[in-house]
N, C-alpha and C positions, 0 to 999 in steps of 0.2 A: 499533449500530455501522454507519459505512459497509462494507461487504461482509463476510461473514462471521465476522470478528474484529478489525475498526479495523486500530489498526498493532501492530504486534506487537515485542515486545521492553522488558525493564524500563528499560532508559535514553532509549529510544525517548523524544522529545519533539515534536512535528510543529510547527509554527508561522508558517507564511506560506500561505495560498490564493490561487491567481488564476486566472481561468479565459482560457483560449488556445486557439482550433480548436474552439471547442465543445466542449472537453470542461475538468473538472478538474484543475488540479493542485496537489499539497501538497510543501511544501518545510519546512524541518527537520531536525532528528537522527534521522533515522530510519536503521536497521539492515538491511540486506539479510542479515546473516549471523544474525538474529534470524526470518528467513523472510519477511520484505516481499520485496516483487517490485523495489525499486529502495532504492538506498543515496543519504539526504539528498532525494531526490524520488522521486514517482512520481507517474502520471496516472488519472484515473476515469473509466471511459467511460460510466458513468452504471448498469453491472452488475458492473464488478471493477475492483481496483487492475490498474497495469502499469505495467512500467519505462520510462522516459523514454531510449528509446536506450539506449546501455550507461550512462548514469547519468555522477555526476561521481565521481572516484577521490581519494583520499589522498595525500600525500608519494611514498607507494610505487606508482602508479597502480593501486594496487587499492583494495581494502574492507575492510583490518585497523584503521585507524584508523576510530573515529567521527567523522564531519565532519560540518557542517549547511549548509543553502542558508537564508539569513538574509532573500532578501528576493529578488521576484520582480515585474516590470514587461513589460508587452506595449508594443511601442513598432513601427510599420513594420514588421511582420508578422512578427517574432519575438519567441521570450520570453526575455528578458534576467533571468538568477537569478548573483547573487551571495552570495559567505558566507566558507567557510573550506576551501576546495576548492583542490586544484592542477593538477587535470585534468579535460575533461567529454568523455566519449565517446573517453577515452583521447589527446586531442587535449589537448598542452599549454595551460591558461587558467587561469592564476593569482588565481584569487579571482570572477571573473569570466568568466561566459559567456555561448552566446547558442545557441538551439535554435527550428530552423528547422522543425518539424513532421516531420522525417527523419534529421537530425544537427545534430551538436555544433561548433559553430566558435568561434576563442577571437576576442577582441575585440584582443588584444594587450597589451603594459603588464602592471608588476607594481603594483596599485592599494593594497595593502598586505602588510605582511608576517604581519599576525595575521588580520585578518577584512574585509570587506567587511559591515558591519552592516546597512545600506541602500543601495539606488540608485534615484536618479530621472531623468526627463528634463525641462529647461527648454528649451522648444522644439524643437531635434532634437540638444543637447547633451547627452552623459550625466554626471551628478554622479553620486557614492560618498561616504558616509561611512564613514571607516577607519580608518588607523592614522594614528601622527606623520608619515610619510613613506610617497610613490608613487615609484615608478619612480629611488628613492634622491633624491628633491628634498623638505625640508618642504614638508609642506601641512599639520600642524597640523590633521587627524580629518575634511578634508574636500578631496574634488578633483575637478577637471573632468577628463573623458575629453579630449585633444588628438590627435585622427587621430595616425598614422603613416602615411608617403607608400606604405607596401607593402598589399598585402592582406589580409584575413582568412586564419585555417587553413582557411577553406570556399572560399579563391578568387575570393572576392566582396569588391569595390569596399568600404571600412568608408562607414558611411550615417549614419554620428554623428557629433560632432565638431567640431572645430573644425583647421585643416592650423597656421594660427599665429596666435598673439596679434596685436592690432593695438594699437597705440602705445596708446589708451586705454585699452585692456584690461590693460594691462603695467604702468599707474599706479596699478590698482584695486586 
C-alpha cells in the first residue's frame, strides 16, 4: 500500500491520479470519516496521505455524505477537480472547483445537477461532461465553461473561458 494502509474504508473507492506541485494527488470516494486524512481527495508527499485544504464538502457542507471527485486536470497553475461535490474548502463550487496549492475557489456556474464525470481543456476553454442541463440551459451530457464578467470566490480575474459566443459560435 501507499502509506501505511492505502485508503481506508469499505466503500472507499479512489479513482482519478494527477500529479500538481510535485506532489500526488488521488480523487474518488473516499471517506474521511473512515480515517483518511481527506474526504473525496487527498495529496501524497511522497511519505504520507494529507488533506487537500479542508477538502470538498456534501450538500451539507460537511462529510456525512459520501461524495467523489470524478476527474482532475492541471491547467495554468491550478488543479481543476470536478465530480459530485457542492463545496471545496467550505467555499460554495457546485460540482466543480479549482485549488491553488493553498485554497479552494469556485469556478462559478452550476455545471450539473447530478455529477461532473469529466473535465477538460481545449485550449484555455473548460469543457465538462454531465448532466442534461448547466446552469438550468440543455446542454445534452456536455458543456463549455462561458466566463461570468464577476470574479472567482478566490478574487481572481476567471482565466478560462470564453465572456460570449460569437455569431459562429452560436450556429455550431
Amino acid at each position: 500500500p501507499v502509506g501505511p494502509y492505502g485508503v481506508l474504508g469499505g466503500f472507499s473507492d479512489p479513482g482519478i491520479l494527477a500529479v500538481y506541485q510535485d506532489q500526488l494527488y488521488m480523487g474518488g470516494m473516499i471517506d474521511i470519516n473512515a480515517g483518511n486524512p481527506g474526504h473525496a481527495i487527498m495529496r501524497w508527499d511522497g511519505s504520507a496521505w494529507h488533506a487537500v485544504g479542508n477538502g470538498v464538502q456534501d450538500e451539507t457542507d460537511g462529510y456525512q455524505y459520501l461524495i467523489t471527485v470524478w476527474d482532475m486536470q492541471v491547467h495554468n497553475g491550478y488543479l481543476y477537480v470536478g465530480g459530485g461535490f457542492d463545496f471545496a474548502g467550505h467555499v460554495p463550487a457546485h460540482r466543480t472547483a479549482k485549488w491553488d496549492g493553498h485554497r479552494w475557489c469556485s469556478v462559478g456556474g452550476t455545471f450539473a445537477e447530478d455529477l461532473v464525470n469529466a473535465l477538460s481543456f481545449y485550449h484555455d476553454t473548460l469543457f465538462v461532461a454531465c448532466g442534461i442541463e448547466a446552469d438550468g440551459q440543455p446542454v445534452n451530457h456536455v458543456a463549455r465553461f462561458i466566463a461570468p464578467e464577476e470574479e472567482d470566490s478566490c478574487g481572481v480575474a476567471l482565466d478560462v473561458g470564453i465572456t460570449e459566443l460569437g455569431q459562429s459560435e452560436r450556429s455550431e
